[in-house]
C-alpha positions as CSV (number, residue, x, y, z in Angstrom):
1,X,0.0,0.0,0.0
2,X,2.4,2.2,1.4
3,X,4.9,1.9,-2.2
4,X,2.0,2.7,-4.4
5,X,1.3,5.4,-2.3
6,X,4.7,6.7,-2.8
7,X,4.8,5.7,-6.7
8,X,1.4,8.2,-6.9
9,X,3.5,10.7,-5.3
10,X,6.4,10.7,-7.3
11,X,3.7,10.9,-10.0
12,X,2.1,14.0,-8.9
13,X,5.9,15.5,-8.3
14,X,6.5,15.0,-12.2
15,X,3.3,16.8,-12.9
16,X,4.1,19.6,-10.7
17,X,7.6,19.8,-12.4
18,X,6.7,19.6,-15.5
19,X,3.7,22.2,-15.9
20,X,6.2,24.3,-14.2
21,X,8.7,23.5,-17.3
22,X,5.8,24.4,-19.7
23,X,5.5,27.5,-17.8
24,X,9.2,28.7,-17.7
25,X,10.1,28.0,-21.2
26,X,6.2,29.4,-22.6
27,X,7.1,32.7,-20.9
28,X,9.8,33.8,-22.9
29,X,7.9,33.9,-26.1
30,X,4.8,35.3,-24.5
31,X,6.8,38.0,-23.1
32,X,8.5,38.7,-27.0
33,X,5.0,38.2,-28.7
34,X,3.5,41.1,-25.9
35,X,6.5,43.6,-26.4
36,X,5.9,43.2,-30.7
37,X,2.5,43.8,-30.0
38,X,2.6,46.7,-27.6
39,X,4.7,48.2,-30.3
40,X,2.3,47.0,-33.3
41,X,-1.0,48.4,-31.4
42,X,0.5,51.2,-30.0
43,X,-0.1,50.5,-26.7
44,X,2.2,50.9,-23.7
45,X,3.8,48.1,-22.3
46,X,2.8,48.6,-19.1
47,X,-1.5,48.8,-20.2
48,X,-1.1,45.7,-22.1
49,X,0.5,44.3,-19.3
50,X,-2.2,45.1,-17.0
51,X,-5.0,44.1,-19.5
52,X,-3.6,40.9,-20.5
53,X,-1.1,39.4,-17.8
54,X,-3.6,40.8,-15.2
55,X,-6.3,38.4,-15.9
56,X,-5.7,35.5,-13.3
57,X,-8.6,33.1,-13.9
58,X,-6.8,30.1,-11.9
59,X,-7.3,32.5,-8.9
60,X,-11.1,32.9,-9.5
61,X,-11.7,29.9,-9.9
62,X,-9.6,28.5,-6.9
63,X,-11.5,30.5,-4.7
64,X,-15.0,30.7,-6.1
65,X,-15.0,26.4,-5.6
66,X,-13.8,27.2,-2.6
67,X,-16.9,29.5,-1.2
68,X,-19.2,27.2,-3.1
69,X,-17.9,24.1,-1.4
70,X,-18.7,26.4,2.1
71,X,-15.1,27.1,2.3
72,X,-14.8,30.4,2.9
73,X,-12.0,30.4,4.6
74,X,-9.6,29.4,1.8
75,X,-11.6,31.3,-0.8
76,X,-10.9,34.3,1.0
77,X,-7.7,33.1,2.2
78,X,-6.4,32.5,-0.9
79,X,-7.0,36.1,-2.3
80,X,-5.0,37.8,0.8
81,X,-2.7,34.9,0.8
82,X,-1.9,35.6,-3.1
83,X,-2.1,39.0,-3.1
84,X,0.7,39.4,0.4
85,X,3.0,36.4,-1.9
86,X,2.7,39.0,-5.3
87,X,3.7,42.1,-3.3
88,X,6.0,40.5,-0.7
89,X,7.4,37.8,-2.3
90,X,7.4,38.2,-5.9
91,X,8.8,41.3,-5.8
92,X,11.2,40.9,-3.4
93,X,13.3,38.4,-5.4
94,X,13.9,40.1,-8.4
95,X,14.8,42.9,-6.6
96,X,17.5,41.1,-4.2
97,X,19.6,40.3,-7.1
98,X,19.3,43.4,-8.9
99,X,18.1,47.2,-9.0
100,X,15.4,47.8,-12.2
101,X,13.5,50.8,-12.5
102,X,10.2,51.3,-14.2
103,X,8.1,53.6,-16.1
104,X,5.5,56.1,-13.8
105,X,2.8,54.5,-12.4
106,X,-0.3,56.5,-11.7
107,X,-1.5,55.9,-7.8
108,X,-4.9,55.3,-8.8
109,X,-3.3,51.3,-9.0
110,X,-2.0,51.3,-5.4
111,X,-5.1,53.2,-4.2
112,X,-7.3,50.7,-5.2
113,X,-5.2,47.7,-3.4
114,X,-5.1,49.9,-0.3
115,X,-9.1,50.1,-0.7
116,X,-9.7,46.5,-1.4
117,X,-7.8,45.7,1.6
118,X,-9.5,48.4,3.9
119,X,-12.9,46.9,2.2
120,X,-12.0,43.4,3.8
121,X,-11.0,44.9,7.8
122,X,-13.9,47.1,7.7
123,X,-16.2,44.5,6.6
124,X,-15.2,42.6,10.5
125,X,-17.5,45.1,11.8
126,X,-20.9,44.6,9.0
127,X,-23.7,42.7,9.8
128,X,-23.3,40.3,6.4
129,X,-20.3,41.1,5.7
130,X,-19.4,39.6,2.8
131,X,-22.4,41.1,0.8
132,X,-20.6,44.1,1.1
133,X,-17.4,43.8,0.9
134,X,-18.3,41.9,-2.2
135,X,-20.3,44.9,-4.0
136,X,-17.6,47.2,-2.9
137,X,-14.4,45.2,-4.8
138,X,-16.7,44.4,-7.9
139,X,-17.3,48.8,-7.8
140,X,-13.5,48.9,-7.2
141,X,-13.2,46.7,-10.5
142,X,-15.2,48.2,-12.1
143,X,-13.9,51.3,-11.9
144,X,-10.0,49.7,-12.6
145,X,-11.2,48.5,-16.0
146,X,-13.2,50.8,-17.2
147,X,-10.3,53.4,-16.8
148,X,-8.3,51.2,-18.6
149,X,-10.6,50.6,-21.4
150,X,-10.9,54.3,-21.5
151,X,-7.0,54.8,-21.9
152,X,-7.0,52.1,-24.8
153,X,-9.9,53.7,-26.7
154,X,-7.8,57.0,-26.2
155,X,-4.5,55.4,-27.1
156,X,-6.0,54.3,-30.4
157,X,-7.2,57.2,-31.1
158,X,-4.2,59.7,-31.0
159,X,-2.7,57.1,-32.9
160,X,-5.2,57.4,-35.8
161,X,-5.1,61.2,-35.6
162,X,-1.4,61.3,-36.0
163,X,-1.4,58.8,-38.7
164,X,-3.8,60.8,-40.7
165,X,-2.1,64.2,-40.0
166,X,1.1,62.5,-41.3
167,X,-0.9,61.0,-44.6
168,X,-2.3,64.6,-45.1
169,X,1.1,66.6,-45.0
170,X,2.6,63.9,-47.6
171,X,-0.6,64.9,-49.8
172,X,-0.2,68.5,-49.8
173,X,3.6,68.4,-50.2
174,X,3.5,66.1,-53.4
175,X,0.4,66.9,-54.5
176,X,1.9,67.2,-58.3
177,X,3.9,64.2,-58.5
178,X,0.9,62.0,-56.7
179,X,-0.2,58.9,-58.7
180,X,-3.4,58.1,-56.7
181,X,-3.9,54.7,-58.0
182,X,-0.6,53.0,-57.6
183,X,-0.5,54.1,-53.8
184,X,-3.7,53.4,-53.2
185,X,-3.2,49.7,-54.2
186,X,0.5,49.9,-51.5
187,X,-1.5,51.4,-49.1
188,X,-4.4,48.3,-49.3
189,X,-1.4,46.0,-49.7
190,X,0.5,47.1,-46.3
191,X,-2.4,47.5,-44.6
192,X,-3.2,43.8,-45.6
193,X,0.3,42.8,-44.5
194,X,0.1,45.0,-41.1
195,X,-3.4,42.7,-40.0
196,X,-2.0,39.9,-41.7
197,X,1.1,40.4,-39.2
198,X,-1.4,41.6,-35.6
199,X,-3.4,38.6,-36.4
200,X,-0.5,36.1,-36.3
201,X,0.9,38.1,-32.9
202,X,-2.6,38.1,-31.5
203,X,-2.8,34.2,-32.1
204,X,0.5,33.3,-30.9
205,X,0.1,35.5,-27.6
206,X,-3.1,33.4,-26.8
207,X,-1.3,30.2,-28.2
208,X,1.8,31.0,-25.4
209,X,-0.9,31.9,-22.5
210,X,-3.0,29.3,-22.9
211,X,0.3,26.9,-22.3
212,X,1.0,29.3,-19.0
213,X,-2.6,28.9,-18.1
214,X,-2.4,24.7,-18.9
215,X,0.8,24.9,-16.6
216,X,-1.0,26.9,-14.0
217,X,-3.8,24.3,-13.2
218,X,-1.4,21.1,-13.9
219,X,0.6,22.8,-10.9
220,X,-2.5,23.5,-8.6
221,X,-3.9,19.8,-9.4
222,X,-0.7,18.3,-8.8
223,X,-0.1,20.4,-5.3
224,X,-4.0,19.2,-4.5
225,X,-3.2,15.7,-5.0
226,X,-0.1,15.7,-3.1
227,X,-1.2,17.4,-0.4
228,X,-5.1,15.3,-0.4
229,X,-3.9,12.5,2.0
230,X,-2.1,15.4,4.7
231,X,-4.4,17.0,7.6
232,X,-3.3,20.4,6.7
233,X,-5.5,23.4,8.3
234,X,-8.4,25.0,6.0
235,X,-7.2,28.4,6.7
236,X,-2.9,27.7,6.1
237,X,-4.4,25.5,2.9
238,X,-5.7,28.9,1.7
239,X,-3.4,31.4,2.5
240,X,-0.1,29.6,1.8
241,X,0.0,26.3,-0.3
242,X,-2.9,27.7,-3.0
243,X,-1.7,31.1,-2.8
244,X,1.9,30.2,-3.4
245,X,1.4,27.9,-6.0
246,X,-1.0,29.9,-8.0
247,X,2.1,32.6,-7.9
248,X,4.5,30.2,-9.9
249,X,3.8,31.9,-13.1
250,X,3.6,35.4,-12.0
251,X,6.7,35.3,-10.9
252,X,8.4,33.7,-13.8
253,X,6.8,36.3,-15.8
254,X,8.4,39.3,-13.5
255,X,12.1,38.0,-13.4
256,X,11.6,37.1,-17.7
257,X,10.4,40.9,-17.9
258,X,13.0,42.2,-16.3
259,X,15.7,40.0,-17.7
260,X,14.4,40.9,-21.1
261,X,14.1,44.6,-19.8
262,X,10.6,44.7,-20.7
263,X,10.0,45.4,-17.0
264,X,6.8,47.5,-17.4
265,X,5.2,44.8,-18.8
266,X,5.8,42.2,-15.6
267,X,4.5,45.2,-12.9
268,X,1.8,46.0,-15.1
269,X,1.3,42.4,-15.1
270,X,1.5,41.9,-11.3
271,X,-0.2,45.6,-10.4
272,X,-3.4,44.3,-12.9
273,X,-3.7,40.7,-11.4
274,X,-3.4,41.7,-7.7
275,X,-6.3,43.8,-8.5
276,X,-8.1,41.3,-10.3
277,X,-7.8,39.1,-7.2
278,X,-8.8,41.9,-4.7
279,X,-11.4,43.1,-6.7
280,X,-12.9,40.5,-9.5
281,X,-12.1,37.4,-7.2
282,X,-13.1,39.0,-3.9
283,X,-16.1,40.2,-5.5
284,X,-17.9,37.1,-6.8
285,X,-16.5,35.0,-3.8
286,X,-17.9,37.2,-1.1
287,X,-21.0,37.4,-2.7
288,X,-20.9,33.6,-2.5
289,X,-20.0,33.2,1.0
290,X,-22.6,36.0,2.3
291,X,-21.5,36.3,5.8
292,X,-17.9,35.5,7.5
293,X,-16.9,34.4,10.8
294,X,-13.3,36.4,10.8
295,X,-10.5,34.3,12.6
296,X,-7.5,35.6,13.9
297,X,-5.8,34.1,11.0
298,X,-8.1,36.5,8.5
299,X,-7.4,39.5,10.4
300,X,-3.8,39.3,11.3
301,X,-3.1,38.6,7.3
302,X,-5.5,41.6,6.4
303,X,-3.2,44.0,8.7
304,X,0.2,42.9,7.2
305,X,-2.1,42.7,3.8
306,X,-2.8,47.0,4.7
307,X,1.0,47.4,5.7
308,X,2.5,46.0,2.7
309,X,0.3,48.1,0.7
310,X,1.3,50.9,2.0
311,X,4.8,50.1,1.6
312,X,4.1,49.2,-2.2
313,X,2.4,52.0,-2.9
314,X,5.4,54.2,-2.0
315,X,7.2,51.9,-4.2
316,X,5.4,52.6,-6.9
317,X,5.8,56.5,-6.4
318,X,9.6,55.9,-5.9
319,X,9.6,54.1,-9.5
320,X,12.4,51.6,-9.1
321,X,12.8,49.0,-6.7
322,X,16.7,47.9,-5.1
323,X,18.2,45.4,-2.9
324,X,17.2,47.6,0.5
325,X,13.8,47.1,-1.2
326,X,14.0,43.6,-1.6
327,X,14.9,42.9,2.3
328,X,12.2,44.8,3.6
329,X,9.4,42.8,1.1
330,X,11.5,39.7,2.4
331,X,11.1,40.5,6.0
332,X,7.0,40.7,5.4
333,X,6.9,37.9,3.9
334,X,8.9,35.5,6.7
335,X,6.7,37.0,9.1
336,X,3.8,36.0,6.7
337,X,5.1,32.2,6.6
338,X,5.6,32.1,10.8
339,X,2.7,34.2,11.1
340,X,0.5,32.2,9.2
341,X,2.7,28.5,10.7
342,X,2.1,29.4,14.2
343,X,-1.9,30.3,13.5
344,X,-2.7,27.3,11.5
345,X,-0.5,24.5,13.6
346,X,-0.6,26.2,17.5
């Protein structure tokens, strides 16, 4: 019994290692494929970033089982859990080993963390709790994307202005020696070749995320199996194994960004899915689980949660991130592993 036992485990390990492999090696084309079409759609690296390496649906669904299953313990665990691992841990490494700066970030993005995470101490003291806090984060997520929707629509559209200034000055200053016909047909041809050419990016982007995403859930299902025979505690389940593992790719993102110096695109990455989780994910969970009974475990991670916040907001403001940097977010997070080791085993 006890060797096929051990044979399922060494199973399960393979899995886990190699949807991680899928993950590592997928990451440096998706992270080539976003930067060619940042530059094709005129977009900044950091929007397309937040739009696309934001979305997190592993998380979502992770934690939505989790409050349908009358977990809600892990389904909210999980969202603090992830979100303290992206700020404190996923950031700290990269910026251990080296100093990167990156592009201005407006504080709306650490604003609406500090919120979310406000949202979830305040709701301690609701009758229902969850109801609201739930409403709240879907407003808060609301209010992320539409502003990023708006700045894409705008994007687009200076783009097009400029473009047609340009086409306009070429017009008037060969006006005479202008053969209308000819580069009308070049101008239908290039513009063939240019959707040709975003249609291609577009479909190899999807093709390299989906493999991230496949990797994603192989790890999760693998770390579910492993750990299905242990008596681990509901709440430590939650806010470190899920949250960690559903980090992997995240963070192989970040330290592929910045070793390709595409660093704007890895925050913008981390900045979107942290608020997809404290806003998307918290949302539709809470709303789910109704009403909380909050344990020590949920408030003691919801203060560090606030702290660390605060802290990455004035990261964000500072605009590069260095080894001094890197400590403190390593500090916050050993005190999140003991914190959360002594509250789920003592």
């Amino acid at each position: 019994m006890n060797q096929v036992m051990s044979i399922t485990i060494v199973l399960w390990i393979l899995l886990f290692l190699g949807s991680y492999a899928v993950i590592y090696f997928s990451a440096d084309k998706f992270i080539d494929n976003l930067k060619d079409l940042s530059v094709l759609l005129h977009i900044s690296p950091f929007l397309i970033g937040l739009l696309i390496l934001g979305i997190d649906p592993e998380e979502t669904i992770a934690s939505v089982i989790a409050a349908i299953n009358g977990l809600p313990d892990i389904a909210v665990g999980n969202v603090i859990g992830n979100t303290i691992i992206s700020i404190a841990f996923c950031f700290a490494l990269p910026a251990l080993f080296s100093n990167f700066k990156f592009e201005k970030i407006p504080f709306f993005y650490p604003l609406l963390i500090i919120l979310s995470t406000m949202m979830i101490l305040i709701g301690f003291f609701l009758p229902k709790n969850m109801i609201i806090v739930g409403l709240v984060s879907l407003i808060i997520f609301g209010v992320y994307l539409s502003k990023n929707l708006f700045k894409y629509h705008k994007s687009k559209s200076v783009d097009i202005i400029i473009e047609d200034e340009d086409d306009e000055d070429e017009d008037k200053d060969d006006y005479e020696a202008y053969d209308y016909d000819n580069n009308k047909n070049k101008g239908d041809m290039n513009n063939r070749k240019s959707r040709k050419k975003e249609m291609i990016l577009i479909l190899k982007t999807i093709l390299f995320f989906s493999f991230i995403l496949l990797g994603g859930e192989g790890l999760i299902y693998a770390t579910e199996q492993i750990l299905h025979e242990t008596n681990i505690d509901e709440s430590f389940f939650g806010f470190i194994v899920i949250a960690f593992v559903t980090n992997v790719e995240e963070i192989t993102l970040l330290f592929k960004s910045i070793k390709k110096n595409q660093i704007s695109i890895g925050v913008g990455g981390m900045i979107g899915k942290i608020i997809w989780n404290m806003g998307f994910t918290l949302g539709i969970s809470s709303l789910i689980i109704i009403e909380l009974t909050y344990t020590s475990t949920i408030i003691f991670n919801s203060i560090l949660l606030l702290v660390l916040s605060f802290y990455f907001a004035y990261l964000i403001n500072k605009k590069e991130m260095n080894r001094k940097d890197g400590i403190i977010l390593s500090i916050g997070f050993i005190i999140f592993i003991l914190l959360n080791f002594y509250l789920g085993f003592f």
